[in-house]
N, C-alpha and C positions, 0 to 999 in steps of 0.2 A: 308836589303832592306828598303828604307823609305817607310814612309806610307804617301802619299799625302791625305789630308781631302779632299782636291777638288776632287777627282777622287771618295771617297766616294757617294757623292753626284747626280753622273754622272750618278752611278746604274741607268739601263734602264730595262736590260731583267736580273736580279738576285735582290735577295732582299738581303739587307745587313740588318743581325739584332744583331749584335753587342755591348750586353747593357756594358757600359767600367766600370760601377759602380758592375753591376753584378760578371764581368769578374774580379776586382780587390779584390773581397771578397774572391775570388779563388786562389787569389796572390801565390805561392810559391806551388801548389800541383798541378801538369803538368797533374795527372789524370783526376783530377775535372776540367781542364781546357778543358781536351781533350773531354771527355764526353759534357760540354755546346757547345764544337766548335760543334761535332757530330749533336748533336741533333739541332741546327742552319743549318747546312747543309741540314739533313733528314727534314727538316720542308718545304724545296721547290724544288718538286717535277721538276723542271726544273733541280736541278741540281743532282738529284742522284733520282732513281725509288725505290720503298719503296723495301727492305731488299736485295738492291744493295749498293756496293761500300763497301769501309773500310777504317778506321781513325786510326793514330797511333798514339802514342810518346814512346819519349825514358830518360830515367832518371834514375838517380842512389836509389839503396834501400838497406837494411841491408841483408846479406844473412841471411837466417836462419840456417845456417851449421857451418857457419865462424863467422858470427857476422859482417864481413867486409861490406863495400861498393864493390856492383857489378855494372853492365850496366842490368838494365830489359828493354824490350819494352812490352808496352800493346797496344794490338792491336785488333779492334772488330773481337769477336768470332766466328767462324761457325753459319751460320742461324740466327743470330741477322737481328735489324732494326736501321741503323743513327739515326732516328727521335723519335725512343723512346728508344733511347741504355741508359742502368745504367751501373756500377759498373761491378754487376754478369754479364754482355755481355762482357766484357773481357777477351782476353785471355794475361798471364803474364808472357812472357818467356824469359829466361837466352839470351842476346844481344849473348854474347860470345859463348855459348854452339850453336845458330842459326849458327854462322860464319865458328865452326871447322866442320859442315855438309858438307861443300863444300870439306872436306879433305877425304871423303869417298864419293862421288858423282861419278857415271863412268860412266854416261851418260843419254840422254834423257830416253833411253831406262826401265830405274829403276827409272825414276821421281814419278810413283805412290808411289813406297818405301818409300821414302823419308818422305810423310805426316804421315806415322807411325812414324818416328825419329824424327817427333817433336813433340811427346808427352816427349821423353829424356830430351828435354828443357826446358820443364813447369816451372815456379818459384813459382809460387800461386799454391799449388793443388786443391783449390776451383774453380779457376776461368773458364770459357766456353772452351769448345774445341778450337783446334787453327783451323782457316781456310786454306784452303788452297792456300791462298795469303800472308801468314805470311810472306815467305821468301823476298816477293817483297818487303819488306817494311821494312825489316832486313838489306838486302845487299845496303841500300840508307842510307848515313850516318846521314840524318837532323834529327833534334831533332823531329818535329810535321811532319807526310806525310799525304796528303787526295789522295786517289784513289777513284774518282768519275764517274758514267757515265751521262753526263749531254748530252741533245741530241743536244746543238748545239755544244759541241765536237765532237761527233760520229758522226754527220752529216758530218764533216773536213773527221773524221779520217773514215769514210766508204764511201767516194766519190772515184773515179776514180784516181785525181791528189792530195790528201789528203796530200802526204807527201810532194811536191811541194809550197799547199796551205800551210801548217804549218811553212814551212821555212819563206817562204817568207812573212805573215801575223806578224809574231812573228819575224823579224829579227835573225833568227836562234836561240834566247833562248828558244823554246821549242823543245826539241829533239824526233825523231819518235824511234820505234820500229817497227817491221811489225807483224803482226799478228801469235800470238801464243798463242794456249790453257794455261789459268794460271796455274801455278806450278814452280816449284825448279827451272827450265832451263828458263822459264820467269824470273824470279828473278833475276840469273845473267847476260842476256840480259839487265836489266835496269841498273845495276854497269857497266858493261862492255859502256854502250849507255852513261852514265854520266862523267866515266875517257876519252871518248873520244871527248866528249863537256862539255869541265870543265867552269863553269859560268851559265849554263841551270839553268831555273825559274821552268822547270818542261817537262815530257816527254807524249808523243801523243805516245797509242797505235792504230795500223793500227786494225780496225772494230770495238775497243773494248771499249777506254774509257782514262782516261787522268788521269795522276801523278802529285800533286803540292807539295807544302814543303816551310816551313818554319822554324827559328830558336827558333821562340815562336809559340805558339797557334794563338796568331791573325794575324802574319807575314803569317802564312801558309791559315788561312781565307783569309786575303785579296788577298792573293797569287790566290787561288782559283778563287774566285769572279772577281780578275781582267781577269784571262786569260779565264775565258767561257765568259764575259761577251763581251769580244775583241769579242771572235769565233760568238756569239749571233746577234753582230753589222754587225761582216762583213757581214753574211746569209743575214740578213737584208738590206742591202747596194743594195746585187745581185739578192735578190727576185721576179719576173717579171720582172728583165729587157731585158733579153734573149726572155724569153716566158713567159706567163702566168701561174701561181701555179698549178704543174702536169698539164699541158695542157690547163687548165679551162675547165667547166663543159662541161659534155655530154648531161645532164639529169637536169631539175628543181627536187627540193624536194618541198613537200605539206608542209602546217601548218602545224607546231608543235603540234595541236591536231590532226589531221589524222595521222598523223604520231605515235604518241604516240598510236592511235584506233588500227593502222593496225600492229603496235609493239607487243602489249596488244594479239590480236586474230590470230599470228601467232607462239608468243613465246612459249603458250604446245605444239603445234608440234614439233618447232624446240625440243624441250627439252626430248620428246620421244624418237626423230631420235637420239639424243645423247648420252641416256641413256640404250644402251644396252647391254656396261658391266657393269656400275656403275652408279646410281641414282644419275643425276647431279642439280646443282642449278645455275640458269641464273639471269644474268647481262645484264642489256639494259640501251645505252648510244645514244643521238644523238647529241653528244657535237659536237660545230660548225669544229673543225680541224678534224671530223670522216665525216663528210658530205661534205666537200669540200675536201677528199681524195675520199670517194666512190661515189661521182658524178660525178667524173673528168675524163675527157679523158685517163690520165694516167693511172686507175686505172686495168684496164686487163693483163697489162705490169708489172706494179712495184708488185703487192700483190701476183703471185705466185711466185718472186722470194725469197721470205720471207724475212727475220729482221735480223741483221748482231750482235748485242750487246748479247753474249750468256745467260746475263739476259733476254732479250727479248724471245729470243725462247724456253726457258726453259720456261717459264710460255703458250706463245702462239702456242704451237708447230712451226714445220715447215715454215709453211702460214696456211693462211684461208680459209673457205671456201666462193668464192663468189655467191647468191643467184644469179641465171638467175630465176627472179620473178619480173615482174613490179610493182612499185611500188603503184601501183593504183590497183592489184589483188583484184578481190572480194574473201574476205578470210568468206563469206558464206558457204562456203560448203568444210568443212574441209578433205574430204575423197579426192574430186579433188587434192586440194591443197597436202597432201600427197606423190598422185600419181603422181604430177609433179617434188615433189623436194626428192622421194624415188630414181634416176637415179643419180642425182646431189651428193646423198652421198653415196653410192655406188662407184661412181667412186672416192668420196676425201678419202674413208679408200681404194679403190685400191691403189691410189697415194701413199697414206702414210704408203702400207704392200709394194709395189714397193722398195719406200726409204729403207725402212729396209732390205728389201733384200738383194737389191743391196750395203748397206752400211756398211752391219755388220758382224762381227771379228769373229773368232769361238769360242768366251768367252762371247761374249756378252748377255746381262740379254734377255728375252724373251720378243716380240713385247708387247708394252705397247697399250693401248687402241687405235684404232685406228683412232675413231671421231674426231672432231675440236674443238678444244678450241674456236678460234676466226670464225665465221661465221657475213658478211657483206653482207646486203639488202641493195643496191644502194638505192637511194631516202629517206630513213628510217633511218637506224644509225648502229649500231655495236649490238650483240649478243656476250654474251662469256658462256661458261658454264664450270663447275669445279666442282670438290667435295664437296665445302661450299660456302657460298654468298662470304665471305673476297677474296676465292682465286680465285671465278671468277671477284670479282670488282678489284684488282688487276691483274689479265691477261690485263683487258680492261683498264686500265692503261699505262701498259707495253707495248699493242698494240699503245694506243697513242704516248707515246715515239716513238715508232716506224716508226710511220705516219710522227710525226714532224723531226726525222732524214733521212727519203725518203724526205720531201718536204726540209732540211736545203742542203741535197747533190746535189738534180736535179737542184737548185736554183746554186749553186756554180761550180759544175761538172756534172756529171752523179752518179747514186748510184749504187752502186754493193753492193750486200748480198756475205754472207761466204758462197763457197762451201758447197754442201752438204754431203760430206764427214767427212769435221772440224766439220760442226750442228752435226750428228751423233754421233762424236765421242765425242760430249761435253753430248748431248741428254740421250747418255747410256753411261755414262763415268761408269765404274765400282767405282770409288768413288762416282759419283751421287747415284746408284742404291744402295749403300750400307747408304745415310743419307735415303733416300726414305725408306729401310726396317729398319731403326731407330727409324720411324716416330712412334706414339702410335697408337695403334690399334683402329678403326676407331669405333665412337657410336653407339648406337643399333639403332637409328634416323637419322645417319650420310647421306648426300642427302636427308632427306626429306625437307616436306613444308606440315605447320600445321596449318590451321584457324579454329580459336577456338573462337563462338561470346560469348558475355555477358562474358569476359576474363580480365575487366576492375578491379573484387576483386571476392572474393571468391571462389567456386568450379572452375570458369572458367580462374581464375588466375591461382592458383594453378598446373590445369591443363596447360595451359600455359608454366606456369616455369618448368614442370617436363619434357615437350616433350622438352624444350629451351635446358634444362641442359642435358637430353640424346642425342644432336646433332642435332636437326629440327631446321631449320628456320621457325621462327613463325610468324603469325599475329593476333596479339591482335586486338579484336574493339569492341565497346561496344557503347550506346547510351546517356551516360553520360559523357558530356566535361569533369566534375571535376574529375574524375576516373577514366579516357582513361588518362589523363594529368601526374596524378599521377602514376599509371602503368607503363608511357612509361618509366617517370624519373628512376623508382626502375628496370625496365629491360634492359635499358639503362648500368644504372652501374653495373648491373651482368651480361649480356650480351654483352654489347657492341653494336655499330651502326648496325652491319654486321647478329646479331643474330636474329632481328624482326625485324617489320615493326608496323604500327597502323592505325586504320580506324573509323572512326567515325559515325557507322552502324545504321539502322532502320532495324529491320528486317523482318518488313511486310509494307515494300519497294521495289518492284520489280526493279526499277529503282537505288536505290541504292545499292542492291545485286550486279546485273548485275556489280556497277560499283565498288565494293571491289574485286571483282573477276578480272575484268584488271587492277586492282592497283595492287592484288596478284601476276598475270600474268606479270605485270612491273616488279615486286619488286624482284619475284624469278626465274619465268621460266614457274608457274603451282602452281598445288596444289598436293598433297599426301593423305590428312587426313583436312577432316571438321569434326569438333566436333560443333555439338548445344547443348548451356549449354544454352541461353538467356535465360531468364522467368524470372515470375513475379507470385507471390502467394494475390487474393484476398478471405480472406474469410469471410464468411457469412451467414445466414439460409435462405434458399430457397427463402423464401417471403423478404427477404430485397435483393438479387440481383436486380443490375438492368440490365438493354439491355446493357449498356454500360458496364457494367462489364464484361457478358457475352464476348461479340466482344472483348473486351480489349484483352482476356484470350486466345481466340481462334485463334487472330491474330497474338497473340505474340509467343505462342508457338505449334500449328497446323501449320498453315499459314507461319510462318517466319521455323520455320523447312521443309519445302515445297520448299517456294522460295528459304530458302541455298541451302539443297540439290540436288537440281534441277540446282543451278547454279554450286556447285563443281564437278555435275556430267560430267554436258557441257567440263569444261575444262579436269577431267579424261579421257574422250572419245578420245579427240583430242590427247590426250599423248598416251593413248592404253598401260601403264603402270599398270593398275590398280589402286587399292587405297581404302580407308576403309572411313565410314561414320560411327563416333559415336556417337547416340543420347543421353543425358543427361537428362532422363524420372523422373521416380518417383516410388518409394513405392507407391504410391494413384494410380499408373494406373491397380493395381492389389487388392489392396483393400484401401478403403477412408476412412478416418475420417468424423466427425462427422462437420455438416454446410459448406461441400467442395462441393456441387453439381458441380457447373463450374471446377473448378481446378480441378478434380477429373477427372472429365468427360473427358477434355483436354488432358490431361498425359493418359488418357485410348486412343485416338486417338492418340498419339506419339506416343506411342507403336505399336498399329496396324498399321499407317502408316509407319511405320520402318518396321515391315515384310513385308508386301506387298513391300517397295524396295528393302529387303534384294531377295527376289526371283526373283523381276525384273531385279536385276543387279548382277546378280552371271554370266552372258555370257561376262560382262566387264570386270570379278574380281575384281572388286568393292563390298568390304563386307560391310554389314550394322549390327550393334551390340547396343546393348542397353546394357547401366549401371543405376540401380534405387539405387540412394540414401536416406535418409529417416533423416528428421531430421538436416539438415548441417547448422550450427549455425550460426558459426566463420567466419565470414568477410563478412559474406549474406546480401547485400542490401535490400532483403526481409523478415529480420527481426527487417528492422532498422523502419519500416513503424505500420502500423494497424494488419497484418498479425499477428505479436508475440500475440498481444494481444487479436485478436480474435482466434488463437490458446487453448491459455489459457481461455477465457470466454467457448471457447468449453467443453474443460478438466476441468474447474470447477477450477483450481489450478492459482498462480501466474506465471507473464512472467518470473522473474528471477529464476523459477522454473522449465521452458522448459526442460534446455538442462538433467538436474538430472530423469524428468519424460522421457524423449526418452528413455534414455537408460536406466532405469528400465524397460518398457516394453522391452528388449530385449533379446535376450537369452543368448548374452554376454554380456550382463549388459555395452555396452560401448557408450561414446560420439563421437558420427563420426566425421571428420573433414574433410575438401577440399581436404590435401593431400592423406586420403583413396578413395575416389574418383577417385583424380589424379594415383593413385597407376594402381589401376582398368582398367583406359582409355590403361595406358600402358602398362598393363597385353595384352591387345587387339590389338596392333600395333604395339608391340618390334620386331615382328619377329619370336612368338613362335606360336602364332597361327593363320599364313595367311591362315590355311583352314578350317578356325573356320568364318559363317555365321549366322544373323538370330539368335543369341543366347541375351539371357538376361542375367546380371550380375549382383547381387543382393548388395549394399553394405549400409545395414541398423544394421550392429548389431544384425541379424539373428529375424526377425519379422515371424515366423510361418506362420500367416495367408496369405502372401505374396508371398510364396514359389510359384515358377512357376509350378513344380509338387509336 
């Protein structure tokens, strides 16, 4: 195939990122070749959805048995991603051992079989399991294949006259298939579809997604690029000229800040209603192609017939649910608001225990959850919720895809989704439900959601990272630029985008409480677990305090413990999930050192204002628990100040003397650190003791005179 440079250039709706100098460094090693095309592909979400599609090549390698040259193909592995595929995401197996499978094949009927018999073909015993698209990609002889689902293909190939539009757009070199579940017997449907249109550039699956190839790595890119970007143009060409995009709107949507307001204070409910077999984490998008599907006339018609690309419905079930809620609802009075949309989901798990019904095999695995993935507030934006922030911001992804292949088909044809019989049988495919029970067993934090203030260093980082690393999505925030900054970067890289959030908190701020709580509300769904760690240690002898000091002490940690709590309770209420509140108090609120009057006095009020809501909110199941630490050195911005020092003028000893005098006085003679602490918090929230209330947790290195009893 030539490669026209001009046609390069043309790229409109695909990005071409083809560095030639990169790609020639690679010269001669088809793998590295295939992995940079990979991850060039997975980098633009137009043309394949994240941990969609699969990339091949084929090349010769030494056996390891014979020493000979054989035929291997590596091809991406089971549950990999394009965009971030390496090496170990491949799977490596015998060309020829794929080929004699066909010689024991006896029909559709045993096609599950079949993906056990290619583990007989492996080459690498290292490398990832094989998918179960290997064969597709076996029985097509080109050296590079890309199997992509780009949505202005799917848009062709899920419209009405798809197979029509492809002939005809493509001058017959792209060849159709019709719609069939991937496996062994798809695979031979594309040999069989290619000996019978010998010169095809590449084949259109009917609902599903699109085959290209080439003889080298960049032959089969541009190959790619060229033919979605034809399919991108034509959409484009046909777009409102029939009619207007899905009908045009029904409905105006409000400013992007109302809209984000009435997002913010309706998403814990949503998030409760969804969370009644498993503790979900919500996704909130009002990207412009999610508002101009859910405002539009179209949108009653097209969104229960659900999403055609079995990527798609695999992450977003079925369909969604669409809110009958105006957009302008006074979302005050949360128990109303409930009441209206408790009929609305009621009937979408009737719907969706219906579907399974009526759909499923006498083998089939048992009804999975039956809530919505994808829930849609006309005027507002999209909601998704899932087991972790990643895999609900990816449903709402996959939902957009989805959107843009209904608006590329209605624009070209009409759109038709897969029966739901096919959805089904993909939905609970016994090999789905068998990577599903593969999956690692889920963290002790798994679904939660953790704001944790003054989280920027020390105990409240600590704390932080511990809840991060047992599965909570966290939100760090703190009242320090340079140390919320610094924090994000170091949680960022152990965590990843998906795992926090950050906020740049006051916390005797009523006004900015109120608004980390709808940023929380944005960011995850709700909350689970407030931890207040904030504070600040001033100390001094009675007669040198002053007013300010006092207020300082009592705003920051009375007061800003007050305003949290009071605002994570707001949102627990709305969920009716429950949820824990734990205080970060002190040794000194049970007994003080010497020149602490104010701080001393403060922490004896966080204490008692923590039982008193422990008793108040035991009818929510919302427990309140108190950890007193004593002494917490290491990474305390309250040691970096006057504090150490008046410490030690207290004690009569040097600062760099502190941390050796704590734990002397202690009866394990030990130096505490953040991560005991952190230990503590998690002792309190893991799940071992949700019927544990109202209790205090002592973590000083055993101080006698402290003991609660």
């Amino acid at each position: 195939m030539s490669i026209n440079n001009d046609t390069i250039t043309r790229f409109k709706h695909v990005s071409y990122l083809w560095d030639a100098e990169k790609a020639a460094s690679m010269a001669g090693d088809e793998v590295a070749l295939l992995i940079y095309r990979s991850n060039l592909l997975g980098a633009d979400l137009r043309l394949t959805n994240y941990g969609g599609g699969n990339t091949s090549c084929k090349a010769t390698a030494n056996d390891p048995l014979t020493n000979a040259e054989t035929d291997v193909m590596w091809v991406k592995g089971s549950g990999g991603d394009l965009g971030t595929l390496k090496r170990n995401g491949l799977a490596a197996l015998y060309l020829e051992k794929l080929h004699q499978l066909k010689n024991i094949y006896k029909g559709i009927q045993m096609e599950d079989d079949m993906v056990e018999l290619l583990n007989h073909c492996i080459y690498d015993l290292q490398s990832k399991a094989p998918s179960i698209d290997t064969t597709l990609h076996a029985f097509l002889p080109f050296k590079h294949i890309d199997h992509l689902h780009p949505d202005a293909a799917i848009a062709i190939a899920a419209s009405k006259d798809g197979k029509a539009i492809t002939t005809e757009l493509f001058n017959g070199t792209i060849g159709w298939v019709e719609w069939q579940r991937p496996g062994f017997d798809l695979g031979l449907q594309l040999q069989q579809c290619l000996e019978e249109n010998p010169g095809i550039r590449g084949i259109m699956l009917g609902s599903h997604g699109l085959f290209t190839w080439g003889d080298t790595a960049y032959e089969s890119y541009i190959n790619t690029l060229e033919v979605i970007e034809r399919c991108a143009a034509y959409i484009q060409e046909h777009e409102g000229v029939k009619r207007p995009v899905f009908g045009g709107n029904k409905i105006e949507t409000p400013a992007p800040a109302e809209r984000a307001r009435q997002a913010a204070a309706l998403a814990p409910i949503l998030r409760g209603a969804c969370s009644g077999h498993t503790r979900m984490i919500g996704h909130f998008t009002d990207d412009e192609r999610v508002l101009q599907f859910i405002n539009s006339q179209d949108l009653p018609r097209l969104a229960p017939m659900g999403t055609s690309c079995p990527d798609h419905f695999l992450r977003t079930k079925i369909s969604p649910l669409v809110l009958d809620l105006p957009a302008t609802a006074d979302l005050g009075h949360p128990t109303e608001i409930k009441l209206q949309l408790q009929p609305q989901f009621e009937a979408y798990r009737k719907m969706y225990e219906e579907y399974y019904n009526v759909c499923k095999h006498p083998n089939s695995p048992a009804m999975r959850d039956p809530n919505p993935v994808v829930i849609l507030w006309p005027g507002i934006g999209m909601f998704t919720f899932a087991k972790d922030k990643q895999t609900a911001r990816v449903a709402a992804e996959f939902y957009i895809n989805a959107i843009n292949v209904m608006r590329g088909a209605e624009a070209i044809s009409s759109y038709i989704a897969l029966p739901r019989q096919e959805a089904f049988d993909i939905e609970y495919w016994l090999l789905e439900e068998a990577k599903l029970q593969r999956m690692p067993k889920p963290k002790p934090l798994s679904g939660r959601i953790a704001l944790v203030t003054g989280s920027a260093g020390g105990i409240g980082k600590a704390i932080a990272q511990k809840f991060a690393a047992e599965g909570a999505a966290v939100v760090i925030c703190d009242n320090d630029t340079t140390r919320l900054e610094n924090a994000k970067a170091a949680f960022d890289k152990q965590f990843g985008k998906d795992g926090f959030t950050s906020y740049l908190l006051d916390v005797t701020s009523k006004d900015n409480v109120e608004a980390i709580f709808r940023h929380t509300a944005l960011a995850f769904g709700g909350v689970d677990i407030v931890v207040n760690c904030a504070g600040l240690s001033i100390s001094k002898p009675l007669d040198e305090h002053t007013e300010a000091d006092w207020d300082l002490l009592y705003d920051v940690l009375v007061k800003g413990q007050f305003l949290v709590t009071q605002g994570g309770v707001a949102l627990m209420r709305k969920q009716q999930i429950g949820g824990d509140i734990l205080n970060i108090v002190s040794k000194n609120a049970l007994v003080s050192g010497p020149n602490n009057a104010a701080y001393g006095s403060a922490k004896a009020a966080q204490l008692h204002l923590s039982r008193l809501n422990a008793a108040e909110l035991g009818a929510d199941r919302i427990r309140v628990n108190v950890v007193n630490p004593d002494a917490v050195i290491s990474d305390s911005k309250i040691w970096e100040g006057a504090w150490a020092a008046g410490r030690a003028k207290a004690y009569g000893i040097k600062v760099e003397e502190l941390p050796a005098f704590y734990a002397s006085r202690t009866l394990l003679n030990e130096i505490i650190l953040p991560e005991d602490i952190a230990n503590a918090c998690f002792v309190f929230v893991s799940g071992l003791l949700n019927k544990a209330t109202g209790n205090v947790l002592n973590v000083d290195g055993g101080v006698a005179m402290a003991f609660v009893r």
